[in-house]
C-alpha positions as CSV (number, residue, x, y, z in Angstrom):
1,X,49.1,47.6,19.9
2,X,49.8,46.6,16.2
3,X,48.8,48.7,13.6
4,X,46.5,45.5,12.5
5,X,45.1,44.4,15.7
6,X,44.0,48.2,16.2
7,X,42.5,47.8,12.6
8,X,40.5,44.8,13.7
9,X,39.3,46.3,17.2
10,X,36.0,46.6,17.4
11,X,34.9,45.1,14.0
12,X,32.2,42.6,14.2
13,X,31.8,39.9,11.2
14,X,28.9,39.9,9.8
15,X,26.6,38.7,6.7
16,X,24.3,41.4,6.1
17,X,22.1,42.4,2.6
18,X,23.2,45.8,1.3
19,X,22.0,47.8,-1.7
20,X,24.4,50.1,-2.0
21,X,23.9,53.7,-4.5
22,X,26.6,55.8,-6.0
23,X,28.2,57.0,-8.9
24,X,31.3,54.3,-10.9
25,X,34.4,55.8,-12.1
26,X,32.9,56.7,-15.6
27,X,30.5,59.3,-13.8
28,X,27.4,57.0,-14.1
29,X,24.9,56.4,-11.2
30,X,25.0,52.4,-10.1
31,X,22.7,50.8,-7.9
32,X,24.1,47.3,-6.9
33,X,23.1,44.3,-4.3
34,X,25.7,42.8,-2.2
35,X,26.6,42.1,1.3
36,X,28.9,43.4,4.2
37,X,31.9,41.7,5.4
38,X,32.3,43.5,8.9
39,X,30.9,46.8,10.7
40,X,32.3,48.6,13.3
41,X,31.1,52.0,15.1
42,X,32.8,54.2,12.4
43,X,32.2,51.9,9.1
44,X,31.5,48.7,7.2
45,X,33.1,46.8,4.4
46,X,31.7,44.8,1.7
47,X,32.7,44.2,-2.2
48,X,31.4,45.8,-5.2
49,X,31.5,44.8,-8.9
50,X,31.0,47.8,-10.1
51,X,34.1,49.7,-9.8
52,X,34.3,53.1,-8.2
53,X,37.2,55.7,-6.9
54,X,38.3,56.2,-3.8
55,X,37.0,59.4,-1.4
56,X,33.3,58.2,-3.4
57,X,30.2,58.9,-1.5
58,X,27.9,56.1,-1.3
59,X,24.5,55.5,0.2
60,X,24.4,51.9,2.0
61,X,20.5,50.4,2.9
62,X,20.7,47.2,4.8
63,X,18.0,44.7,2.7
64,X,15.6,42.9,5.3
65,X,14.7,38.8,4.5
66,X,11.2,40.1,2.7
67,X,12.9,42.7,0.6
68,X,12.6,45.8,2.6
69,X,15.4,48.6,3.4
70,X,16.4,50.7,6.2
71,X,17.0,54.0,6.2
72,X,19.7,54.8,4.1
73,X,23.6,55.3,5.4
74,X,26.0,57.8,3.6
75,X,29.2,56.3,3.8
76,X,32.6,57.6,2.7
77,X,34.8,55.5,0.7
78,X,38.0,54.9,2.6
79,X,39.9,51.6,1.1
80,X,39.7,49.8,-2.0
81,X,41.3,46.4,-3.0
82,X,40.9,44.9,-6.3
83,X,40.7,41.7,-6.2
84,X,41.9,39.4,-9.3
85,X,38.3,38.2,-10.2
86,X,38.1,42.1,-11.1
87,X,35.4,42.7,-7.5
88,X,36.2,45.3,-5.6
89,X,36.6,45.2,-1.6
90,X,35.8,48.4,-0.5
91,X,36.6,49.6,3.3
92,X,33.6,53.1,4.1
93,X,33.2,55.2,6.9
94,X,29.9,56.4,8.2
95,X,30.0,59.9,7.3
């Protein structure tokens, strides 16, 4: 199977609330709403304006219609793609 078609195995588009918690690449703690592009069993991707390294622990909540979250998800930064608006796709593994 090609290296791309593995890739896409298993991942399930999807248009889900996130708040997502971490530390940018100045050192400083960010807190920042967005939404996820796909999950899969071992991850999820979404963007993120603020920008952050690589191998970055982040903790993911899923934001419910009326504002709630859900227990939190540590994630491990995996992939990062800048994109040339200057946002950030970012590619995590549940960790």
């Amino acid at each position: 199977m090609p290296r791309d078609a593995r890739k896409a195995a298993g991942r399930q588009k999807i248009s889900l609330a996130l708040r997502v918690k971490g530390t940018d690449v100045n050192g400083r703690p960010f807190e920042e709403d967005t939404r996820a592009n796909d999950v899969s069993d071992e991850g999820i991707s979404f963007h993120l304006k603020t920008p952050i390294w690589i191998s970055s622990y982040l903790t993911v909540d899923r934001i419910s219609p009326h504002g709630e979250t859900s227990e939190p998800a540590r994630v491990l930064v995996i992939r990062i793609r800048t994109e040339a608006s200057g946002v950030q796709w970012v590619a995590a593994r549940l960790d």
